[in-house]
C-alpha positions as CSV (number, residue, x, y, z in Angstrom):
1,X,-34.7,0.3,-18.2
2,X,-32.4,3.0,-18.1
3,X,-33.3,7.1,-17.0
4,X,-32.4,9.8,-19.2
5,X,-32.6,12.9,-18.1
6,X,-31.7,16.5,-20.3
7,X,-31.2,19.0,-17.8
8,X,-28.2,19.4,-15.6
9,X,-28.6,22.2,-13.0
10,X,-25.0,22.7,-12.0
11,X,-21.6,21.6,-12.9
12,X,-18.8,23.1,-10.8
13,X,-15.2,20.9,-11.3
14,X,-15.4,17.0,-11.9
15,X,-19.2,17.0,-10.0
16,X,-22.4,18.2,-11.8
17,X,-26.2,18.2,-10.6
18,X,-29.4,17.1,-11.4
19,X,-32.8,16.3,-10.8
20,X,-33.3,12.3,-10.8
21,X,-35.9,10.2,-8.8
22,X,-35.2,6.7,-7.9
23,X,-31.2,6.7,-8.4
24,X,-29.1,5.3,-6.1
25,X,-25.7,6.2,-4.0
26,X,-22.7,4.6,-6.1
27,X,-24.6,4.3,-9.4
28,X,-23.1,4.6,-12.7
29,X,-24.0,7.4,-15.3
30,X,-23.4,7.7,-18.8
31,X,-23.4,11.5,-19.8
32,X,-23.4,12.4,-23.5
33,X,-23.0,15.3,-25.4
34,X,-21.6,17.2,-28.7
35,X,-18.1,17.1,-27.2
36,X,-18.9,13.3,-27.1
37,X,-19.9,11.3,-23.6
38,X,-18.3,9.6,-20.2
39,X,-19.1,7.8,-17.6
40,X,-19.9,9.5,-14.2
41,X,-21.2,8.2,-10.6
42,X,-23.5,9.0,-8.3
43,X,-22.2,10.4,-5.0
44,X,-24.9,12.1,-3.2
45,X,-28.3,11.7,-3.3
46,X,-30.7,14.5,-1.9
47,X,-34.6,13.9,-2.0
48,X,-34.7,14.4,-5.7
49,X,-31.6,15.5,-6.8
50,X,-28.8,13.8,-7.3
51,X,-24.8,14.4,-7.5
52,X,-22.4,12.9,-10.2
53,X,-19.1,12.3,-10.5
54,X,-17.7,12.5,-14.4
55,X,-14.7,10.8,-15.2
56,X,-13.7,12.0,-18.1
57,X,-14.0,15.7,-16.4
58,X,-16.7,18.2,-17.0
59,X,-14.7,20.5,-19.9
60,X,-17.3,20.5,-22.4
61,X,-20.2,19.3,-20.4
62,X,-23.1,22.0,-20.8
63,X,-26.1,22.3,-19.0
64,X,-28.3,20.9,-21.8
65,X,-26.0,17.4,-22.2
66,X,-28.3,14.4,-21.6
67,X,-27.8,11.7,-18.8
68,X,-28.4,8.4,-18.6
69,X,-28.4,6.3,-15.1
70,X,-27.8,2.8,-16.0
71,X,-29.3,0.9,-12.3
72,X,-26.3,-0.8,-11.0
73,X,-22.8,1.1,-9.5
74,X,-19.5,-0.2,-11.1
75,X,-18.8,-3.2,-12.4
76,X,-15.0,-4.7,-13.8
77,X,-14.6,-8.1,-15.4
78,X,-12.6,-10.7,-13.4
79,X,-10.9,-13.7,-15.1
80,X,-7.4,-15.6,-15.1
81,X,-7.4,-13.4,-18.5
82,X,-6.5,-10.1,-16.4
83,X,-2.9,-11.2,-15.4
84,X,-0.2,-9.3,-17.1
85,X,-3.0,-6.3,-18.0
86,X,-2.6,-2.5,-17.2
87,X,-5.9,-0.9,-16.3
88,X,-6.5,3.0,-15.8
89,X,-8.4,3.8,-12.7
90,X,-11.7,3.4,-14.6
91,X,-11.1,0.3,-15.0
92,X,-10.3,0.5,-19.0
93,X,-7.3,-1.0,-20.8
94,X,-4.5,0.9,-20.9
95,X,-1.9,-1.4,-23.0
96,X,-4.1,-1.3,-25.9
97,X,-5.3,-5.4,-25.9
98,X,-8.9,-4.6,-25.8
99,X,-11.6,-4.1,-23.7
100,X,-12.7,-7.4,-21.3
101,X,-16.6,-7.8,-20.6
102,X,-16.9,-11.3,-18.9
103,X,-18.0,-12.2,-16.1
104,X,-18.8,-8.9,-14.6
105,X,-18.4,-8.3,-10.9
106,X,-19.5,-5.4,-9.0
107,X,-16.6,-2.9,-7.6
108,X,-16.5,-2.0,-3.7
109,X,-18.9,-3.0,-1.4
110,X,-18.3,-3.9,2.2
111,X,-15.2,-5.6,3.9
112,X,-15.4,-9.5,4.8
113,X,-17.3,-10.2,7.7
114,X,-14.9,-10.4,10.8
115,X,-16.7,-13.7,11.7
116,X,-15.2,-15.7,9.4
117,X,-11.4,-13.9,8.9
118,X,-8.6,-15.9,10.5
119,X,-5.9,-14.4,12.6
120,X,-2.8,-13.5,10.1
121,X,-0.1,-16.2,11.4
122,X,2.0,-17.1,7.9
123,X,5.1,-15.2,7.1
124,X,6.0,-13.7,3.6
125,X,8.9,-14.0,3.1
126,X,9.9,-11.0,0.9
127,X,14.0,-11.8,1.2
128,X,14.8,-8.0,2.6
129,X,16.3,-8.2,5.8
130,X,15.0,-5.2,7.3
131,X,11.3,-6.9,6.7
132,X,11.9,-10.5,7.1
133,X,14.5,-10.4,10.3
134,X,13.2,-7.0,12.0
135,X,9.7,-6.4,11.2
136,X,8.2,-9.6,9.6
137,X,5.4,-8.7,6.8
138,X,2.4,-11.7,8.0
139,X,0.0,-12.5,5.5
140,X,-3.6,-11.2,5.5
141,X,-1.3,-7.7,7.7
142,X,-2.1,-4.6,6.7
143,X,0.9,-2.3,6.4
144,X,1.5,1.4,5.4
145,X,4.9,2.5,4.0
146,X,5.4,6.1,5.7
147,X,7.8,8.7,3.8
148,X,8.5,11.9,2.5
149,X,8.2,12.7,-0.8
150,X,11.9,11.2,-3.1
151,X,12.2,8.6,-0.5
152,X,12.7,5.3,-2.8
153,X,9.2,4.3,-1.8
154,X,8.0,2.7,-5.2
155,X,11.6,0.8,-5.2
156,X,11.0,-0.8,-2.4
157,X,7.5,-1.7,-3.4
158,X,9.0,-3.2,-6.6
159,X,11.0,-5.3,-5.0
160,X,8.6,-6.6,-2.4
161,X,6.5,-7.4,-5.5
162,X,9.1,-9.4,-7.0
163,X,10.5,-11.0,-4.1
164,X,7.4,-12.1,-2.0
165,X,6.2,-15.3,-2.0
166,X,2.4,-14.6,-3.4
167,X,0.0,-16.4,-6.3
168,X,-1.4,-13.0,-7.5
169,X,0.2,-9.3,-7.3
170,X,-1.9,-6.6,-8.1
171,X,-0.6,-2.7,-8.3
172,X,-2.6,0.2,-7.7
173,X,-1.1,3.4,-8.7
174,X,-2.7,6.9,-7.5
175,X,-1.9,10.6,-9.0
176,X,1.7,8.5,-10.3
177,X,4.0,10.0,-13.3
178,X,4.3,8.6,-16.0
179,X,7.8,8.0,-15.7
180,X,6.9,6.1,-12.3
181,X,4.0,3.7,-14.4
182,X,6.7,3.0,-17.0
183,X,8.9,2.1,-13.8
184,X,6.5,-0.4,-12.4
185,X,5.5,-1.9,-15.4
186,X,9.3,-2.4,-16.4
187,X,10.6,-3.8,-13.3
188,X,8.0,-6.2,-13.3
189,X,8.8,-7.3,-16.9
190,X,12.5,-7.8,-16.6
191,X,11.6,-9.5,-13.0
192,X,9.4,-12.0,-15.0
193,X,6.8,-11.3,-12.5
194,X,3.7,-10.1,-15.2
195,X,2.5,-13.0,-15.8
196,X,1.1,-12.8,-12.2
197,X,0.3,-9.2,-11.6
198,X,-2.3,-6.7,-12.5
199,X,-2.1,-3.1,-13.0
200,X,-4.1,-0.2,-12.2
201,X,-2.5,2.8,-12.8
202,X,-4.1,6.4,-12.1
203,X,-1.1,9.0,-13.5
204,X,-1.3,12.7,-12.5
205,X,-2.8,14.0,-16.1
206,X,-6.0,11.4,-15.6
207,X,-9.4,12.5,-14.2
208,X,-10.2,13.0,-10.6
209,X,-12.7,10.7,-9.9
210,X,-10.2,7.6,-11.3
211,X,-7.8,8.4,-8.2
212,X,-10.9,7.4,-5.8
213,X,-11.8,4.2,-8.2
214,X,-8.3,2.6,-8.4
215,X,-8.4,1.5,-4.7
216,X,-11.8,0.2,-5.3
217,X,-11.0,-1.9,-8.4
218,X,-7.7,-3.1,-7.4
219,X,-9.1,-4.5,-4.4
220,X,-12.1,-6.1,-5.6
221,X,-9.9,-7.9,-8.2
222,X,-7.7,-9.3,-4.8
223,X,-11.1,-10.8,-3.5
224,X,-12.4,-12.2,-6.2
225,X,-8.7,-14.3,-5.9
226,X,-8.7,-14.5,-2.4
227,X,-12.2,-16.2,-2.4
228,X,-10.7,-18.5,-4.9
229,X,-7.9,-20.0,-2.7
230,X,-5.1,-17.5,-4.2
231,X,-2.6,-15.9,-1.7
232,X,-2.5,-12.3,-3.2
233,X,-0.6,-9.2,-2.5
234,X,-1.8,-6.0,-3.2
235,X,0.1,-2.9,-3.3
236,X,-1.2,0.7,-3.5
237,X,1.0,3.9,-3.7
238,X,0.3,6.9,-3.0
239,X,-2.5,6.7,-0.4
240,X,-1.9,10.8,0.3
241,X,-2.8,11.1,-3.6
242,X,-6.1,9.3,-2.8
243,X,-6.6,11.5,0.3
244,X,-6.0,14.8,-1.7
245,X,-8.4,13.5,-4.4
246,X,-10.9,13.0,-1.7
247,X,-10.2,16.5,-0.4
248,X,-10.2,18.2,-3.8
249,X,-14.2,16.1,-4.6
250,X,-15.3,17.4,-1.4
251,X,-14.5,21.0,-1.6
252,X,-16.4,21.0,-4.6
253,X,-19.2,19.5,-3.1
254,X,-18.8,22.5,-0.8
255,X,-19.1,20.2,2.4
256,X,-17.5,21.6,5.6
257,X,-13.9,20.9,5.6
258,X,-12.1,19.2,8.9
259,X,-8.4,19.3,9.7
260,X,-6.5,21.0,7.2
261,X,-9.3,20.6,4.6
262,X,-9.7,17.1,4.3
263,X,-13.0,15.6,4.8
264,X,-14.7,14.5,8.1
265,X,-14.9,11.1,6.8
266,X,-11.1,10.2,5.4
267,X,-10.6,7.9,8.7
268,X,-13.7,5.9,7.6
269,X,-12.7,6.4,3.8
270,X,-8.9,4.9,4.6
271,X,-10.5,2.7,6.7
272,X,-13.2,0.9,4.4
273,X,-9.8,0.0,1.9
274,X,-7.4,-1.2,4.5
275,X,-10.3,-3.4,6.0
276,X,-9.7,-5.7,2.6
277,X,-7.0,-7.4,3.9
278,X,-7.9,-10.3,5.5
279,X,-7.2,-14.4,5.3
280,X,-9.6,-16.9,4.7
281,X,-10.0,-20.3,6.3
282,X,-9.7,-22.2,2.8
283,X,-6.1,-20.8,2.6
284,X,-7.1,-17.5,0.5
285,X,-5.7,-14.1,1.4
286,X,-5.2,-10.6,0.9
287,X,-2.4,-8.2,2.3
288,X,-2.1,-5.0,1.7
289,X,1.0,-2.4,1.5
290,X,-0.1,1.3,1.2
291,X,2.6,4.0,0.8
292,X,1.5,7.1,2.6
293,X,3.9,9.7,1.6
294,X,3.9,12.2,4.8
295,X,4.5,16.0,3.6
296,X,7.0,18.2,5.5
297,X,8.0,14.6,7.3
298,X,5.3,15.6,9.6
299,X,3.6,12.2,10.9
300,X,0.8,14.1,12.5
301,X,-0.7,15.1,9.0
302,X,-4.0,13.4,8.9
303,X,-3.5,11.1,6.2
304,X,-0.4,9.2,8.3
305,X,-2.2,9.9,11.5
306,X,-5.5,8.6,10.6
307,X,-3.8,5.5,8.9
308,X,-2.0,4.7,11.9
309,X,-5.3,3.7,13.9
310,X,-6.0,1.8,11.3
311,X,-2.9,-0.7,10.3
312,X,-1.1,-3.2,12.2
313,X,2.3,-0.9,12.1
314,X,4.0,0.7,9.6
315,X,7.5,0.5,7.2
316,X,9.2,3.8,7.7
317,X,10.9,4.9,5.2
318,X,13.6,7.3,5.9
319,X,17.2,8.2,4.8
320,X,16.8,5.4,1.9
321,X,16.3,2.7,4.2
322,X,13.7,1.1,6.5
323,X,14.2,3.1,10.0
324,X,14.3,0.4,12.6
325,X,13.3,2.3,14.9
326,X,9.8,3.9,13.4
327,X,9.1,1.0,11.5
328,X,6.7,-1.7,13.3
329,X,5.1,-5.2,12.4
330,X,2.7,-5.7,15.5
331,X,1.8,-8.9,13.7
332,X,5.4,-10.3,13.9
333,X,4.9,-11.8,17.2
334,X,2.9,-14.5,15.5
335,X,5.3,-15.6,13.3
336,X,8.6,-15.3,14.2
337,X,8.7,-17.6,17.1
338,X,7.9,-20.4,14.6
339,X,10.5,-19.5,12.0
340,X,14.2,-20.2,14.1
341,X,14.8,-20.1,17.5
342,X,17.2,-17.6,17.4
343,X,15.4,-15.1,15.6
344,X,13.5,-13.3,18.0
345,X,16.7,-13.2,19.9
346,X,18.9,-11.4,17.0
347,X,16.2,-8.9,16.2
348,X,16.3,-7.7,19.5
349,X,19.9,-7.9,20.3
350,X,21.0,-6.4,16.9
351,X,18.9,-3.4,17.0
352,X,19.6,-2.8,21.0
353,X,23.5,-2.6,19.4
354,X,22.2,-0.5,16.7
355,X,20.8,1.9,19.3
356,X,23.4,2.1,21.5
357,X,25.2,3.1,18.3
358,X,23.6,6.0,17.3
359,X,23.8,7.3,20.7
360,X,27.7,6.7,20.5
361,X,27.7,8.7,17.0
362,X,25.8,11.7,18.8
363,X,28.5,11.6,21.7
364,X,30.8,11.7,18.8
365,X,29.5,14.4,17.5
366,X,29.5,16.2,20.6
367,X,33.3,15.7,20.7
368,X,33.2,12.9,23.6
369,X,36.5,10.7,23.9
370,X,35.9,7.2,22.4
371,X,36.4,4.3,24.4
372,X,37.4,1.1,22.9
373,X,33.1,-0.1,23.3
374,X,32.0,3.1,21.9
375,X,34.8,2.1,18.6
376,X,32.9,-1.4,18.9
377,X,30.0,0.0,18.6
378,X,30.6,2.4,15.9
379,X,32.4,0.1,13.8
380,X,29.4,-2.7,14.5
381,X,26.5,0.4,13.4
382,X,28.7,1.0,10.2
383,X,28.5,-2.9,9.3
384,X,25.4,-3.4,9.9
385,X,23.9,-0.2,7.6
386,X,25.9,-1.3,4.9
387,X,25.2,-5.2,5.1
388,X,21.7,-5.5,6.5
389,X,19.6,-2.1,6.3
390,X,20.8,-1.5,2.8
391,X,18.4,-1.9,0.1
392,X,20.8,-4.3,-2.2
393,X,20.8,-6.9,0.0
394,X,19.0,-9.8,-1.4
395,X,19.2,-12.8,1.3
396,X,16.2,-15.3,3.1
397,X,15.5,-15.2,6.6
398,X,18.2,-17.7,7.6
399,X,20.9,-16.6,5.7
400,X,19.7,-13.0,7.1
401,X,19.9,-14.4,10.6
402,X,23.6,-15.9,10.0
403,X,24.8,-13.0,8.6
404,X,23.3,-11.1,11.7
405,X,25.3,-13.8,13.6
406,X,28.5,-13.4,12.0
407,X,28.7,-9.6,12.5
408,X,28.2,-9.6,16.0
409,X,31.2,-12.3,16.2
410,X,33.1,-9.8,13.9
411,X,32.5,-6.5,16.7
412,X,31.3,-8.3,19.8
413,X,32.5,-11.0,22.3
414,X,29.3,-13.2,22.9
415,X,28.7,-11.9,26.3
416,X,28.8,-8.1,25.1
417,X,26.0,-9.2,22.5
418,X,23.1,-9.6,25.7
419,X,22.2,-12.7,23.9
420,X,21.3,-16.0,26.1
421,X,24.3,-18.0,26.2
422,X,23.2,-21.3,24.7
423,X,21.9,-19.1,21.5
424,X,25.6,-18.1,21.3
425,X,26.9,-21.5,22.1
426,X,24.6,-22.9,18.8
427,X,24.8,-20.3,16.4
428,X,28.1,-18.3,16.6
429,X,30.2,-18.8,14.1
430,X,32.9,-21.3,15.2
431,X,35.6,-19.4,13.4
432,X,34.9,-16.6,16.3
433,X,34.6,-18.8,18.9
């Protein structure tokens, strides 16, 4: 039986409170008045008063409105009848095909037991070089995409969405334009890829509250496939949205702020979502990409640096490519010593060149003569932004690792390359022999 209640003692933002016995943390609300009613959710409980988020906001909401507490936190339908849907944050359609109400599962709870995950040892192949060759995405990994703000962050998600091998894709969007939804949900279309993906989408104009429930939603939905043998792939952008919702909830709530006004509790709060990502021994599987957007570039902002702890490495996203250099897979050791022989071989002798090549540039710079390695060198760096790094290249892992091959034969003798010899001897390209 459901509790009403007709007196609200405060409202202040998206958060209003009230006296209520026998609620619980998490919830769900249903507060009504003149200006008509929305749902809300219980966030703190206090002896006998008790804390609500409203969703639809609290312009209207007076102190007189009455509220109903409905005895179980939020629930989202889950069916095969989801797949090419967009959801708002809330968890309500957003591409007008009506409202689902089957099989209702509860949203959030706790991450799978560590006792039964297995260690992430599968590659996804997602056909961009940069990922596949350098810093190989594993499923059931946990990854962050670090970068500032205009970086082509939600690009590159879009295309690891349509070129990774995965049964489901579901999108979580947080605080996004509307001009970025429209972007997603495009791509995907003209990719053919909606008839396998769900979308939960959060734009800048909707409540609050939704921010903190797309994570929640979106991830529930990946377990509910994962537990059913399905290999999916979630993707959530922008985690620093979610963090500044979190921030903005709490300073209404008045609780003590912690660095730069962010909650004690955001390591805890990132870590409880990251945590989905796990694989199953019957072949299920969730991984999980987050774009963190990092303001000022600064790494040490607590949303990056907390994250950090948390994930198994991190894409970085700078200059309009994946940085080698502050980009890390520290799950790729498990897989790419079963893919080719040769490929943990090129990755490190391609980006040792690489390296040596931006130090050649700064010497450049500098005005240093160039020797006839440094013009090597230079000329290899050059070749290998424009073939490899760059975003339009569209190639699998081996013909990634021949192409790797064939532009060291173009810059490089083999022994210049630091490359074992009988690599060289079975994979360099016999026309540079």
């Amino acid at each position: 039986m459901n509790k009403y209640y007709t007196k609200i003692d405060s409202i202040a933002g998206n958060v209003a409170t009230l006296k209520a016995s026998g609620v619980g943390y998490d919830e769900l609300a249903v507060i009504e008045g003149k200006w008509g009613k929305s749902l809300a959710q219980v966030i703190k409980v206090n002896g006998d008063s008790a804390t609500i988020q409203i969703f639809g906001g609290t312009r209207g909401v007076s102190t007189g409105d009455k509220v109903a507490f409905l005895g179980h936190s939020m629930k989202f339908s889950f069916s095969e009848d989801l797949f090419g849907r967009v959801f708002s944050g809330s968890g309500e359609a957003r591409d007008g095909r009506g409202e689902l109400t089957d099989n209702m599962v509860e949203v959030g709870g706790p991450a799978v037991n560590p006792a039964i995950r297995l260690m992430p040892n599968r590659m996804i192949p997602t056909n961009i070089p940069m990922i596949d060759v350098f810093n190989t995405l594993v499923e059931g990994q946990k990854l962050p995409i670090f970068s500032i703000p205009g970086e082509p962050y939600n690009e590159l998600l879009a295309r690891i969405a349509l070129q990774a091998e995965a049964d489901v894709i579901i999108l979580g969007g947080m605080g996004l334009k509307y001009d970025e939804y429209l972007f997603f949900k495009n791509k995907l279309e003209q990719g053919g890829a909606m008839d396998h993906t769900i979308m939960f989408i959060h734009t800048a104009s909707d409540p609050v509250v939704e921010c903190l429930q797309t994570p929640d939603i979106a991830l529930t939905v990946a377990e509910q496939f994962a537990i059913q043998g399905k290999k999916v792939l979630c993707l959530l952008t922008d985690m620093t949205n979610f963090a500044n919702a979190l921030k903005e909830i709490s300073i209404t709530m008045e609780q003590i702020p912690s660095n730069r006004g962010y909650p004690g509790d955001l390591y805890s709060q990132l870590a409880s979502r990251y945590e989905k990502a796990v694989v199953f021994e019957d072949g299920g599987s969730i991984t999980l990409i987050a774009v963190t957007t990092m303001p000022g570039d600064d790494v040490t902002h607590p949303v990056p640096d907390n994250t950090g702890y948390i994930t198994e490495g991190q894409f970085y996203l700078k200059g309009g490519v994946i940085d080698p250099f502050g980009s890390l897979s520290r799950l790729k050791q498990q897989v790419n010593g079963k893919t080719r022989d040769d490929h943990r071989a090129i990755m490190d002798g391609c980006i040792q060149l690489y390296s040596k090549c931006r130090e050649t540039r700064e010497k450049r710079a500098m005005g240093f003569e160039m020797s006839d390695w440094d013009n090597k060198l230079l000329n290899y760096g050059d070749d290998f932004e424009k073939n490899i790094m760059s975003f339009s290249s569209n190639i699998g892992l081996f013909d990634a690792l021949d192409l790797c091959w064939k532009l060291l034969a173009k810059h490089f003798e083999p022994r210049e390359t630091g490359i074992r010899s009988n690599l060289c001897e079975k994979y360099w390209p016999k026309d540079q022999a």
